[in-house]
Steps between C-alpha positions, in 0.01 A plus 500: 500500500858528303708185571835623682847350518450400839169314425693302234790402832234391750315267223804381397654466858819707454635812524414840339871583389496108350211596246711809468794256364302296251277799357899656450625172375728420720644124513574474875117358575454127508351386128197348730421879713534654155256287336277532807499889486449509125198282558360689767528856299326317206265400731409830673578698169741722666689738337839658595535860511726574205649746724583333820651192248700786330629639837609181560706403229667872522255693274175698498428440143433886524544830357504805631475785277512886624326792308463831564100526497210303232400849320773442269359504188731218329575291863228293420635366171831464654313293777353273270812428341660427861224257587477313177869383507475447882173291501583285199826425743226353827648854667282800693534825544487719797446895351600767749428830434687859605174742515550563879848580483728409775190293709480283139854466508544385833264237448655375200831450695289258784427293200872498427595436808252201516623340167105541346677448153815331361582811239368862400377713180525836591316836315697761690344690716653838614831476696485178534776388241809465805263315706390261214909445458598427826209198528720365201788532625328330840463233238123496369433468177419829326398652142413866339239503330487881291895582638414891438869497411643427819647177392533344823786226622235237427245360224281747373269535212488829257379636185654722258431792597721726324442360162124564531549838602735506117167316280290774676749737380548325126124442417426855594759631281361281246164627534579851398546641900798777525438587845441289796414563847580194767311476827697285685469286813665597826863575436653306787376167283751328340263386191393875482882581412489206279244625298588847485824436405379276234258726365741822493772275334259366169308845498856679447640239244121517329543930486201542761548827719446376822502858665576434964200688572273300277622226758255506812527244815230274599394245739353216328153629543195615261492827670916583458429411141196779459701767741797416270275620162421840715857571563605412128250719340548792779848481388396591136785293370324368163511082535341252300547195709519326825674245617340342811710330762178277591179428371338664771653806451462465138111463540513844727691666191203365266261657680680824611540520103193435427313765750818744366348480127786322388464218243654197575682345273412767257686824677656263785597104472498351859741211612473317840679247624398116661216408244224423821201399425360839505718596236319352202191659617562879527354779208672434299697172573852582647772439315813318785766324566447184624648348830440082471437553878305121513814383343745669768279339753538134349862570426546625885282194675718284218838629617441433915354162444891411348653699744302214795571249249883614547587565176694809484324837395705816399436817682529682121138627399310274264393740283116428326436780157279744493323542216287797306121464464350756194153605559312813419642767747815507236438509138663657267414880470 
């Protein structure tokens, strides 16, 4: 059976909270009792809960970190990033997810209110943003990670999203495209009005027509990005290009193209946006702009551990590049 704290006090013939002192350090135990107790754990090969020895010095040496749901198709990278910088620091982390709404969220905020962590890495989830705010202004520890242009009062972590919606815009020009259609992601997102604006600015100082109703609003999803390819070619504006808000959507527009007889990158060049893992391995290979989302996620986890260290953190973005990646959904006509 596992060797408990109060195992180690009744060999040792003291109390539980005095183990509690020497496991914490503490110099108010007689050299002698502390040399017992030390003797006696090496004896019984007990080990501390690195929890209940953080709790007691003040700290949980624990993370939380809130996300809207694991079907994300980047959140694991940015996950991996997170854990890498926390691990290699002796820290957990406790992930909380939003995918039963306000029940999820209520039982995030028991784990507040129990101090399960000493700071938080946060992937919005919807509405959330004010609530997020107010635990920092309560005092916890708190970082953005993918601000969707909110730029919060605190740390956050973003990408630049309006200068890769301008190399989507450049490299198509470059390419030989004259008209571009955008399917975008859902308006109300602060990145999606980063990267439209980006894209509209380049195409217009690059001579591309961008015509409004070539511009079509999507959700993020495979299927907005094939209903998006109905809606362009029912318009029967003449376009020879798409630029993708997502990869996701940018794999529906393949294949709406595709089953529409349309030649891609021959009659249409397709560029998405994220560079996920399924983006190297669509027909042909999709042409994107890359988020460093692994990077946000070690810059984020980076940023809170200073901010418990107490060094001071500004509440300006730190802003990671995004970057284009050429494949074959975008050569030259």
């Amino acid at each position: 059976m596992r060797v408990t704290i109060a195992d180690v006090a009744r060999r040792a013939g003291v109390s539980k909270a005095t183990v509690s002192r020497v496991l914490n350090g503490k110099a108010d135990v007689d050299a002698d009792t502390a040399q017992r107790i030390r003797e006696v754990i090496a004896e019984t090969g007990y080990v501390p809960s690195s929890r209940a020895v953080g709790l007691a010095r003040g700290r949980t040496r624990t993370v939380g970190m809130l996300v809207p749901s694991l079907t994300w198709p980047w959140i694991g990278d940015v996950l991996q990033g997170v854990v890498d910088v926390l691990e290699a620091d002796g820290y957990g982390v406790l992930l909380y997810t939003c995918t039963r709404g306000e029940e999820s969220l209520r039982r995030f905020a028991e784990q507040v209110s129990g101090s399960a962590f000493d700071g938080l890495l946060v992937i919005e989830p919807e509405n959330t943003l004010d609530y997020i705010a107010e635990l920092h202004r309560k005092g916890l520890p708190v970082v953005l990670i993918d601000d969707r242009g909110h730029h919060p009062e605190f740390p956050s972590v973003a990408t630049t999203n309006r200068d890769g919606g301008a190399a989507a815009a450049r490299h198509l020009a470059a390419t030989g495209r004259h008209r571009p259609a955008v399917v975008t992601g859902l308006a109300h997102f602060g990145c999606v009005r980063d990267r439209t604006e980006g894209f509209a600015e380049a195409a217009a100082a690059e001579g591309l027509l961008l015509d409004p109703q070539l511009v079509v609003e999507g959700d993020f999803t495979e299927e907005s990005g094939r209903a998006a390819v109905g809606k362009l070619i029912a318009s029967g504006k003449p376009f020879d290009a798409v630029f993708a808000h997502n990869d996701l959507t940018a794999s529906g527009v393949l294949r709406a193209l595709h089953e529409a007889g349309r030649r891609v990158p021959e009659d249409v060049a397709v560029i998405g946006f994220d560079d996920i893992q399924l983006a190297a391995h669509t027909e042909p290979a999709l042409t994107t702009v890359r988020q460093p989302m692994r990077e946000m996620g070690e810059a984020a986890a980076g940023l809170l551990l200073s901010h418990l260290e107490g060094v001071p953190v500004s509440p300006a973005p730190f802003i990671l590049p995004t970057t284009l990646v050429v494949r074959g959904s975008s050569t030259p006509q």
